[in-house]
N, C-alpha and C positions, 0 to 999 in steps of 0.2 A: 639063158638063166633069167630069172626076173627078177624087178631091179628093188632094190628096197624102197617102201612108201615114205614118203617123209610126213611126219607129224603136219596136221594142221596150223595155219595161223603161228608160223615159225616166224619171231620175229625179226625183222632189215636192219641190217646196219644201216644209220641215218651218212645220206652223203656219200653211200658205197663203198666207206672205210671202217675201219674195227675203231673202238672209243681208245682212245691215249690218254693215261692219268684219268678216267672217269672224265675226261672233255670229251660230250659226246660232238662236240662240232668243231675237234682239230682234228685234220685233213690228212690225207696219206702222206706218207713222204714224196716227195718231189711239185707236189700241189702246194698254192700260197694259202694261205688260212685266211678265213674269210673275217671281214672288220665286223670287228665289236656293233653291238648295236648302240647309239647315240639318245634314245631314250626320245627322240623325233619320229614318230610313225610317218612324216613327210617328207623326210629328208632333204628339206629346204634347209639353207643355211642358216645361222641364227643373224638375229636382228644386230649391227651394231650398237655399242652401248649408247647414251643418249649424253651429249657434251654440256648440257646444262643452257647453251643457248638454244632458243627455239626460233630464232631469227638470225639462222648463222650467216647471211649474205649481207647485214646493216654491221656497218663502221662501229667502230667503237666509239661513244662521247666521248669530249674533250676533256679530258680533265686536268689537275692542276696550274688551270687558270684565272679561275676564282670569278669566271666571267659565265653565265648561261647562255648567253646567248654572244658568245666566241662564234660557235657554227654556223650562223646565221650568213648569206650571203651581202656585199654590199648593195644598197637599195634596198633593202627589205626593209621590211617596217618593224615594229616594235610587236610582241603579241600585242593578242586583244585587240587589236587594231585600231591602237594608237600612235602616234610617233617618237617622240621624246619622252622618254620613262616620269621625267616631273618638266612641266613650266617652267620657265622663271620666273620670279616676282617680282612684283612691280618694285619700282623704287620709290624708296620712302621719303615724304617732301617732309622736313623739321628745319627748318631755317625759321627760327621765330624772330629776327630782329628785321631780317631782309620783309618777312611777311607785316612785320609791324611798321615801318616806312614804307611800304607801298599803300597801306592802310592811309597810313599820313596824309599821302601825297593822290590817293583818289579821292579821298574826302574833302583836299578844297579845291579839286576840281571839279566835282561834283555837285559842292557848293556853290563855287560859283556862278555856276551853270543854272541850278535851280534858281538863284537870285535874280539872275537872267531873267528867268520866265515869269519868275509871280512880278517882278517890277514891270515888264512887258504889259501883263494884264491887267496890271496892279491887285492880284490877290493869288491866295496860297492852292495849291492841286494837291489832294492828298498821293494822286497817283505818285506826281515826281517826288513827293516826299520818300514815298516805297520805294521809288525807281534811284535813288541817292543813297539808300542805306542796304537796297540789295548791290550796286556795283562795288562798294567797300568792301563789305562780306566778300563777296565773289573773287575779286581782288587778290584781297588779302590772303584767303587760304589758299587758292591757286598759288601760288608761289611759297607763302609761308606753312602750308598744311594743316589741318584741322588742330592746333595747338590750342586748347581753352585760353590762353595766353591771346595768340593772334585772333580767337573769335570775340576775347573781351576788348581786345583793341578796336578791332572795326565796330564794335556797337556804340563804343565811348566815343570814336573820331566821326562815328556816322551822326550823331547826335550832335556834334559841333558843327559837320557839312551843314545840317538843317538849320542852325539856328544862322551860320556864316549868311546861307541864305536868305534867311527872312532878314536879315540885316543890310545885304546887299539889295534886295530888295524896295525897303523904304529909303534906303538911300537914292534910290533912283525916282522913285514920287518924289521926296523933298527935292530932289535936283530939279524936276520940271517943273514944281510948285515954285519956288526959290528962282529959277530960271538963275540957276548959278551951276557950273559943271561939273559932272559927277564926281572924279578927283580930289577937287574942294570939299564937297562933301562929309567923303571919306577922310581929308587928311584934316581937317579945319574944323569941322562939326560932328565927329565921332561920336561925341560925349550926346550931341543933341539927337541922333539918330538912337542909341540904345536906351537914351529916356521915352525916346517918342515907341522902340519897341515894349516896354513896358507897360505902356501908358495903352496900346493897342494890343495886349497880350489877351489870351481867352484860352476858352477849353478846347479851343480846335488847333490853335496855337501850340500847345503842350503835346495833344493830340498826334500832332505832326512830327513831331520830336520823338515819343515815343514809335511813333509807326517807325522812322527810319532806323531804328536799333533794333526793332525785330525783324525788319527787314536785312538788315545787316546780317544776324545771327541767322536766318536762313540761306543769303546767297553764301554766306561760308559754307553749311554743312553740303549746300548742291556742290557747291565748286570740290570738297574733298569726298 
């Protein structure tokens, strides 16, 4: 007998099973059903999600110590590369009484010293007149500090150094003129020595006086 034709282009059960519920891709019975698609055509795993650090292998800062630079090892330096975040400051010299009696006390030394030389040569240097009223200045604010106070004292006492000097000075011509000794002089004839400076005073005389006060008021402002 022959056998019935079957129609053409009859269509396959998908997967060689009949569809369940219209799911044409649940499986025969005793077969596992195949996983859902993932919506991945690579079926690579997906990425995990991202923790917010991108440097997950660095420490955490230090925090609530109020310090930046806590982390720092010892021996390091300071950024920037410098060391100590501020200096110190210098300390500040205001001692005006102490700078005002040193003032005192180089000006008749200074004085007398000057008196020294011009009676030696018997006449006045304008240099050592400079050189008397810069070591007052110098003096004086080295120790007392740039006080207008301690600057107006060394210009006042530098200006008596000078005159002490041309005083002690003529006292030492009259001493060798007089061939009487210097002491006497001073102690016995005071009165004739500052008539005799007057009487010998001049423009180079005042001169001199002046020079050792300005001179004064610069070795201060060197010295602070």
């Amino acid at each position: 007998m022959s056998q019935p034709v079957q129609p053409p282009n009859q269509p396959q059960q998908p997967f060689g099973g009949q569809p369940v519920d219209g799911n044409p891709y649940a499986g025969q019975p005793g077969q596992p059903a195949p996983a859902a698609p993932t919506g991945n055509p690579y079926g690579q795993p997906a990425p995990a999600a991202p923790t917010g650090n991108p440097y997950g292998q660095q420490p955490p800062a230090p925090t609530g110590t109020g310090n930046p630079f806590a982390g720092q090892q010892p021996g390091q330096s300071a950024p920037f590369g410098g060391g100590a975040p501020f200096a110190p400051a210098r300390p500040v010299r205001d001692n005006i009484l102490l700078g005002v009696l040193v003032a005192l006390g180089a000006a008749v030394v200074a004085g007398i010293l000057y008196g020294v030389i011009a009676g030696s040569i018997e006449r006045e240097v304008g240099y050592a007149a400079v050189g008397v009223g810069f070591l007052v200045g110098f003096a004086s604010s080295k120790i007392g500090g740039s006080n207008p106070a301690v600057i107006g004292a060394a210009a006042v006492f530098s200006i008596g150094a000078v005159y002490l000097g041309q005083l002690v000075g003529i006292s030492m011509v009259l001493s060798d003129l007089a061939q009487i000794p210097f002491s006497e002089v001073i102690g016995d004839h005071f009165g004739t020595v500052t008539e005799a400076w007057s009487q010998e005073a001049d423009f180079m005389t005042y001169l001199f006086l002046a020079l050792g006060a300005i001179a004064a008021v610069g070795g201060a402002k060197k010295a602070g």
